[in-house]
DRENTIPA-356918 format. One line per 3 residues: number of its first residue (from 1); their letters; for each residue x, y, z of C-alpha. Coordinates in Angstrom, 3 decimals. Example, Ala and Ser with C-alpha at 12.3 -4.5 7.8 and 13.67 -1.06 7.14 Angstrom:
<rs>
1 = as = 12.300 -4.500 7.800 | 13.670 -1.060 7.140
</rs>
This chain:
<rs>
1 = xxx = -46.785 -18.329 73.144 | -43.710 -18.543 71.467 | -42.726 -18.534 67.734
4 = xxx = -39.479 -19.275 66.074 | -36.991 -16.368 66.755 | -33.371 -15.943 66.083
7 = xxx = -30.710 -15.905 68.804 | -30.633 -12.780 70.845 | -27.164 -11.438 71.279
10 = xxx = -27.646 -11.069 74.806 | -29.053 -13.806 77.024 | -31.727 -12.885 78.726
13 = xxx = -30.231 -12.048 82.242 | -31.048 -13.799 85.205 | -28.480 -14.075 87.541
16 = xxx = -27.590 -13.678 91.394 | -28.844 -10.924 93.083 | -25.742 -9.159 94.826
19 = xxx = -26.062 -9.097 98.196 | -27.651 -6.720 99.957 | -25.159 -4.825 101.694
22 = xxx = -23.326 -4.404 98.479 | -26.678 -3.131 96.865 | -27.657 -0.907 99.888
25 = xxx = -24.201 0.986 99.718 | -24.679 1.904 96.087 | -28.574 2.602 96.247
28 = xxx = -27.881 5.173 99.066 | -24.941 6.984 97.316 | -27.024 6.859 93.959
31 = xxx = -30.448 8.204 95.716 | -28.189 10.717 97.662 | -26.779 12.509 94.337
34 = xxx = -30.614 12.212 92.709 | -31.934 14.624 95.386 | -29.468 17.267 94.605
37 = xxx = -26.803 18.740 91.503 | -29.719 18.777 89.283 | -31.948 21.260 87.496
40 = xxx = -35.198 20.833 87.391 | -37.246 24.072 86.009 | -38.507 24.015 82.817
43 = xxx = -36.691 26.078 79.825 | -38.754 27.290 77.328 | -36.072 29.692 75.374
46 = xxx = -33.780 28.978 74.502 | -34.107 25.538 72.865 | -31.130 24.018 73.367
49 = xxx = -29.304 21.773 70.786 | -29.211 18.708 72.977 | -31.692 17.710 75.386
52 = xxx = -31.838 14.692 78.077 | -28.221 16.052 79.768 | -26.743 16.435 75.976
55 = xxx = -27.189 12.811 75.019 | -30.008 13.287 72.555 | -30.031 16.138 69.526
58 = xxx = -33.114 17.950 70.006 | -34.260 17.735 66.365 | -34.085 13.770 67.135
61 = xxx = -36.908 14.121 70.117 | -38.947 16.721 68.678 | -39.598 14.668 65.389
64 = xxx = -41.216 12.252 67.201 | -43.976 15.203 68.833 | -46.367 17.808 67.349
67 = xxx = -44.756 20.707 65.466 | -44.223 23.561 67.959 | -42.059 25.570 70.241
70 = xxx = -40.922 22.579 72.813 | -40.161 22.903 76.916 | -37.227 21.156 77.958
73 = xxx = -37.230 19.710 81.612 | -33.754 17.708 82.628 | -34.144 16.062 86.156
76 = xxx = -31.770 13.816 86.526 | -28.004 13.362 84.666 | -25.785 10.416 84.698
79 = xxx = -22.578 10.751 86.539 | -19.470 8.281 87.235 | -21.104 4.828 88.521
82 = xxx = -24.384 6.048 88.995 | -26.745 5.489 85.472 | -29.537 7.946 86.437
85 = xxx = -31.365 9.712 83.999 | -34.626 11.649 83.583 | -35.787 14.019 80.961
88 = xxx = -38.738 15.671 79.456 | -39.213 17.089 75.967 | -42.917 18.424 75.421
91 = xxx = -44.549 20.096 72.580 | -48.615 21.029 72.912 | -49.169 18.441 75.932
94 = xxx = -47.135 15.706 74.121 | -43.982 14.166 76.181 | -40.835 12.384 74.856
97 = xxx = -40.206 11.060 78.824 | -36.388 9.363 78.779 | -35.104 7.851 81.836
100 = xxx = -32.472 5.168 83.146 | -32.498 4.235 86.597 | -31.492 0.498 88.615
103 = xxx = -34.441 -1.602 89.126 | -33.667 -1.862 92.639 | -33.659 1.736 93.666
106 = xxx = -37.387 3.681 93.064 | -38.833 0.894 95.773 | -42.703 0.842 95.563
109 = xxx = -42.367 3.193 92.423 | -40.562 1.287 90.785 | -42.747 0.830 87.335
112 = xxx = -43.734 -2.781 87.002 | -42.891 -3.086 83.148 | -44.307 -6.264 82.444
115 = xxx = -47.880 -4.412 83.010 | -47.034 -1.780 80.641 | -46.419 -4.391 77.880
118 = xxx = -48.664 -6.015 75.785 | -49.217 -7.855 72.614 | -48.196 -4.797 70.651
121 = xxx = -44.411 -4.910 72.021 | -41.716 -6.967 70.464 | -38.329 -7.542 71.292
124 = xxx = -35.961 -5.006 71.122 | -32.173 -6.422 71.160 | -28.769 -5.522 70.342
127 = xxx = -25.503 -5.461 70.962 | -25.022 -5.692 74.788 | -28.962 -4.507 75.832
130 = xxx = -32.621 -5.852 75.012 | -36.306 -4.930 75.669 | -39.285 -4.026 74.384
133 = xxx = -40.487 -1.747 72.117 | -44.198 -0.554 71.700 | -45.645 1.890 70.192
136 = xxx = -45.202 4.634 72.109 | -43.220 2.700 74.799 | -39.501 1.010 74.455
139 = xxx = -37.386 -0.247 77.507 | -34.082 -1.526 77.139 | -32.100 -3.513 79.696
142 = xxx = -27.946 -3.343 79.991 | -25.408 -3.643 83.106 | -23.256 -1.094 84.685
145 = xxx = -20.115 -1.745 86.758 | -20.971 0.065 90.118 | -17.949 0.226 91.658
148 = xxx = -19.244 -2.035 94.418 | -18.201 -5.535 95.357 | -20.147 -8.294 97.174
151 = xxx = -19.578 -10.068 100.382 | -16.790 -12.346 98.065 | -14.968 -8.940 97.048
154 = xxx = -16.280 -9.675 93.307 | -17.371 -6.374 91.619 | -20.987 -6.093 91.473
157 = xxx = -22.827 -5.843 88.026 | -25.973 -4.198 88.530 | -29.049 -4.061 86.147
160 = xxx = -30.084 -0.945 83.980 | -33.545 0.088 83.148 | -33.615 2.530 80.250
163 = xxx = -37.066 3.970 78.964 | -38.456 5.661 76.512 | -41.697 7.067 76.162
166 = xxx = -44.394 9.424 74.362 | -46.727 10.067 76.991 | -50.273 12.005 75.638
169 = xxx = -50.604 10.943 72.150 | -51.388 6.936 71.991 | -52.693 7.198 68.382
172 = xxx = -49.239 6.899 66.337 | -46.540 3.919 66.470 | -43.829 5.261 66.529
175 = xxx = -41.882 1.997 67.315 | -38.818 2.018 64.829 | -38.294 5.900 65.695
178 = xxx = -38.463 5.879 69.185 | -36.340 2.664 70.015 | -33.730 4.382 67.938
181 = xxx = -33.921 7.431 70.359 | -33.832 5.049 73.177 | -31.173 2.971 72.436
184 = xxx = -29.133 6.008 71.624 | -30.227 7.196 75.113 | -28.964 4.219 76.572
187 = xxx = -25.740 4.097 74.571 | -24.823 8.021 76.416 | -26.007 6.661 79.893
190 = xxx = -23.488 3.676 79.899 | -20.766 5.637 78.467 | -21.347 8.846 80.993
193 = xxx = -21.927 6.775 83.873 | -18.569 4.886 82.657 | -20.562 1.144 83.258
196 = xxx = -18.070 -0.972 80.946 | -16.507 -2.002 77.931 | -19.064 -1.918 75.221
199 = xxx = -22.514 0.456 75.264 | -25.474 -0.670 73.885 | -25.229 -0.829 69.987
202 = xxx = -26.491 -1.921 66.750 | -30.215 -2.287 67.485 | -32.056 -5.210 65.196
205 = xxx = -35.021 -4.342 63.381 | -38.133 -3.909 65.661 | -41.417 -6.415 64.383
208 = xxx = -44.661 -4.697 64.272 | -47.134 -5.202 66.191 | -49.066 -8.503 65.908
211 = xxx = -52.751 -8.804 64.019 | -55.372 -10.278 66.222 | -56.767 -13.633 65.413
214 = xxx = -60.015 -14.584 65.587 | -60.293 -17.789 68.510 | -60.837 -21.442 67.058
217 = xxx = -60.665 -24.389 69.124 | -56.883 -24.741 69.191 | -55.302 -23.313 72.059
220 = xxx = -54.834 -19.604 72.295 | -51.532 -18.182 71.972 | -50.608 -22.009 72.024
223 = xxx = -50.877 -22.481 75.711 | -54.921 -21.674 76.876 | -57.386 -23.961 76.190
226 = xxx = -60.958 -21.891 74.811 | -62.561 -23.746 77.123 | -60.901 -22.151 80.210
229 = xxx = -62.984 -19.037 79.497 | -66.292 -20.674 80.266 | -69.698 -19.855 78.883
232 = xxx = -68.119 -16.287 78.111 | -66.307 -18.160 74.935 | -68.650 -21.019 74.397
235 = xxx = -70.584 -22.019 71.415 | -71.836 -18.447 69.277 | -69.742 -16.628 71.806
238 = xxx = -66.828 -17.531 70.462 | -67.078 -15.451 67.459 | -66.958 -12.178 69.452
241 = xxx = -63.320 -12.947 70.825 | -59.926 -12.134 69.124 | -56.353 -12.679 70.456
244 = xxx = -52.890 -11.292 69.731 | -49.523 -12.355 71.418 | -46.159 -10.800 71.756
247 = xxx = -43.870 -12.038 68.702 | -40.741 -13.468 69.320 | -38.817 -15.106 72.231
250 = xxx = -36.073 -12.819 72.826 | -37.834 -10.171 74.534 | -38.552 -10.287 78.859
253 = xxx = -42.251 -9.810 78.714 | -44.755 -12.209 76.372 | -48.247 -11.679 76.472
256 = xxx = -50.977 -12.746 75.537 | -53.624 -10.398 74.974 | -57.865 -11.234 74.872
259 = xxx = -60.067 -8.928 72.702 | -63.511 -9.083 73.286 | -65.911 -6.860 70.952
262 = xxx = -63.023 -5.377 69.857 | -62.312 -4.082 73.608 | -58.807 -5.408 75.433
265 = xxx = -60.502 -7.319 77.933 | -57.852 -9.635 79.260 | -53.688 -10.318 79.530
268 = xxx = -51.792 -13.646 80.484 | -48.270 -12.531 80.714 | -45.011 -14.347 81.462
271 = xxx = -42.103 -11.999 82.918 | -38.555 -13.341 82.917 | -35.732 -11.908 85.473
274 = xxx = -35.216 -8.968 87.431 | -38.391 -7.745 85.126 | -40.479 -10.012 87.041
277 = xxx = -42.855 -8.080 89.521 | -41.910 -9.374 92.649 | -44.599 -7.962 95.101
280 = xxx = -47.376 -7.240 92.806 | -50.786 -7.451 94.058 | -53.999 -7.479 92.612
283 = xxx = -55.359 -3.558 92.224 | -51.900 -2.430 92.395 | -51.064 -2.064 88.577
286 = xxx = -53.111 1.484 88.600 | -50.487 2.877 90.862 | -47.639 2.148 88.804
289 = xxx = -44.820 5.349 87.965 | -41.576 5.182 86.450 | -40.201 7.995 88.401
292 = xxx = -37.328 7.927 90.447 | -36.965 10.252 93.664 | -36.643 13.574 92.238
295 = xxx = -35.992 17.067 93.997 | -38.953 18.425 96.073 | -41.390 20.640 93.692
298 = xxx = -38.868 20.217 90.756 | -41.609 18.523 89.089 | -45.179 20.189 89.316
301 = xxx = -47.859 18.409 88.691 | -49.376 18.460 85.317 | -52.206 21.179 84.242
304 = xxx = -55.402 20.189 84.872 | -55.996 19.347 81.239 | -52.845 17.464 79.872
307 = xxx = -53.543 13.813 78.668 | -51.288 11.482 80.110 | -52.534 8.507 77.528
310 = xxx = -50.868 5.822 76.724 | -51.187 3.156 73.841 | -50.966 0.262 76.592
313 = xxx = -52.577 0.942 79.678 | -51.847 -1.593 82.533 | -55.143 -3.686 83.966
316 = xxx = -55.912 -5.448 87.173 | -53.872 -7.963 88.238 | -56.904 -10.451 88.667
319 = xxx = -54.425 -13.825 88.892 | -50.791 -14.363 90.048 | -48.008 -16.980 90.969
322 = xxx = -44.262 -16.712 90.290 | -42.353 -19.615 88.708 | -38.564 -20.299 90.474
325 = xxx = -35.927 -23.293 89.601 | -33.109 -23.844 87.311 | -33.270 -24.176 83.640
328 = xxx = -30.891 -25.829 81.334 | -29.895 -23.652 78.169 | -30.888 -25.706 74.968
331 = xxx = -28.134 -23.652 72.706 | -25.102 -24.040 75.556 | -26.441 -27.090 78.024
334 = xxx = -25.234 -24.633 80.761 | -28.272 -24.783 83.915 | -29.093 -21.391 85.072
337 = xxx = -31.290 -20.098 88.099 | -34.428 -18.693 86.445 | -37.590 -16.989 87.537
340 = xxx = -40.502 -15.757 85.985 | -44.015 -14.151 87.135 | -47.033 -15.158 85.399
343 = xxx = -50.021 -12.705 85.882 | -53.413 -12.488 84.624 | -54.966 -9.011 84.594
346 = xxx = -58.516 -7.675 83.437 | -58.954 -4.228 81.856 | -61.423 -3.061 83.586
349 = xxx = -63.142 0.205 82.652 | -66.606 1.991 81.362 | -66.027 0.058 77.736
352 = xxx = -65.367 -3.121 79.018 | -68.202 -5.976 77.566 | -69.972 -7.215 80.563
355 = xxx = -69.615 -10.447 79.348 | -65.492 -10.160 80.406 | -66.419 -10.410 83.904
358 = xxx = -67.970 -13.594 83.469 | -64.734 -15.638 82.591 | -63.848 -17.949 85.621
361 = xxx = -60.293 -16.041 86.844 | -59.173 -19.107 88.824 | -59.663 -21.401 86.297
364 = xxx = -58.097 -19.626 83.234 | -55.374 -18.785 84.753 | -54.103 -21.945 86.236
367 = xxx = -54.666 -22.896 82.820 | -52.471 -20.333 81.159 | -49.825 -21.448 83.660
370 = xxx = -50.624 -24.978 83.137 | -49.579 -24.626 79.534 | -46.832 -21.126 79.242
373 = xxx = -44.639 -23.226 82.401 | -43.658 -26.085 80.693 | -41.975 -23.748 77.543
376 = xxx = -38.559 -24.003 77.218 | -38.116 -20.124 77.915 | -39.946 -20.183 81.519
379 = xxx = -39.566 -21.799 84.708 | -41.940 -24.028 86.778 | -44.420 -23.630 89.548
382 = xxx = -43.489 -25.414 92.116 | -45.984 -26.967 94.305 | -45.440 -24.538 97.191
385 = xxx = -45.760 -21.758 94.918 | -48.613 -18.680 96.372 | -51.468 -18.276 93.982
388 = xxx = -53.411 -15.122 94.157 | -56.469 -14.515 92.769 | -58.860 -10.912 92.888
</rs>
């Protein structure tokens, strides 16, 4: 699954946890100011010039939605030490959703993002962040300064999700636009919740999404054998499948998506980091929110007809196994502790091709395994590792 990339300009990041007292202290203080000091009824009139607690222009936001009057909803605002963010910018049951929030804090809520990404994400770097970017989806990652230390007095970095998203209108790509938005989103987090030295900056171009390829008997995506989907592929089947990958290394998420008919029938994704699902279990991908505790009833639920569509559903997790070890850099020699999740997940659904469920789960995905573990951007299974299979 990989391709020939240039150097990110931040590493990937996969470091030591801090501990959890540390973590615990600052999660409790951060979830304690998220349940109160913020507004959450919707404004209709006036619009305001600024949206998402003033960090965005409105006229930014409202580009990327249908023409119309929009409702403004702010949730959550940034303060000192604590990145938390939610907004909502909607125009005729479209959403610009923007939100920033530690991994470590929304507990089983937390979104899983490498089930939100597929083949149509790239990377997404700059200047002290990187992500993904979708079409209608774009995550970027950067570190705050908590004002925390760990059991060794050192001050704790902690991790930074920032999101954003169109939710209800999966038809446009809106890639280029919205990652701008984002990363400008993130920039005004880091600076209002005072994280460091130097916000997230200069974003690089954003690739577009990846053409599907029809399957041949080399390996797909360079690490699965055709052979590892059974009979499904086999012989004058194998004309009906199709494949696309994630392009690029730099990114946390590469997949590996299956097309069958022209339906997305099946993912093999490798996760790097703190991005890595680290209880996922099969079924639970359906569940998945990236909301962070908000206010009792400050957020109603949506009218009955609102679409809440997005351009990359998550499946079923189907197959999983996480990889754990230490990896030597090739560019610096320096070993690091690394750990990734590989998953295999089928898209179930009313236009799935029958034929899909006929691939043996098992053994395609210790195949996919067999092959994405030994790249130089993942980390082994070791043989202890827990397989799980639907």
């Amino acid at each position: 699954m990989s391709t020939q990339a240039r150097t990110p300009r931040l590493p990937r990041p996969v470091r030591r946890a801090p501990s959890a007292r540390a973590l615990a202290a600052g999660v409790a203080a951060a979830a304690l100011l998220s349940a109160c000091g913020v507004e959450g009824k919707a404004k209709a009139q006036p619009v305001p010039a600024e949206v998402c607690s003033g960090l965005l222009n409105t006229d930014e936001v409202t580009a990327l939605l249908p023409k119309g009057k929009p409702t403004v909803r702010d949730e959550q605002r940034p303060i000192f030490k604590y990145p938390l963010q939610r907004c909502e910018v909607t125009v005729d049951g479209v959403s610009f959703v923007g939100s920033a929030y530690l991994p470590n804090m929304a507990g089983s809520e937390l979104v899983q993002l490498a089930g939100s990404t597929g083949s149509v994400a790239s990377p997404f770097v700059g200047d002290n962040f990187n992500g993904m970017a979708g079409p209608d989806d774009v995550w970027i990652t950067t570190e705050c300064t908590l004002g925390i230390t760990d059991d060794a007095g050192r001050a704790v970095k902690a991790p930074v999700v920032v999101r954003g998203r169109i939710v209800g209108d999966p038809a446009a790509d809106r890639r280029e636009q919205l990652g701008a938005v984002t990363q400008k989103l993130a920039a005004g987090v880091y600076d209002a919740s005072r994280c460091g030295q130097t916000a997230p900056a200069n974003p690089a171009p954003i690739a577009p999404a990846p053409p599907r390829v029809p399957l041949t008997d080399a390996p797909i995506c360079e690490v699965l054998p055709p052979s590892a989907l059974g009979a499904a592929a086999a012989g004058d089947q194998r004309g009906r499948w199709t494949a696309a990958r994630t392009p690029g290394r730099e990114g946390y998420v590469q997949t590996c998506d299956l097309y069958l008919d022209g339906v997305r029938a099946l993912s093999f994704t490798v996760a790097h980091g703190y991005i890595a699902p680290s209880a996922e279990i099969p079924g639970e991908r359906p569940r998945l929110s990236q909301r962070l505790p908000v206010p009792p009833d400050s957020t109603p639920a949506p009218p009955k007809d609102t679409k809440v569509t997005t351009a990359t559903p998550p499946g079923t997790v189907v197959g999983a196994v996480d990889g754990t070890g230490r990896k030597k850099d090739v560019a610096t020699g320096q070993e690091t502790g690394c750990r990734v999740a590989y998953r295999m997940s089928r898209h179930d659904g009313p236009g799935l091709p029958a034929d899909a469920a006929k691939v043996p789960v098992e053994a395609a995905f210790r195949a996919f395994v067999a092959g994405a573990s030994v790249l130089d951007y993942t980390c082994p299974v070791t043989p202890d590792a827990e397989w799980t299979f639907a």
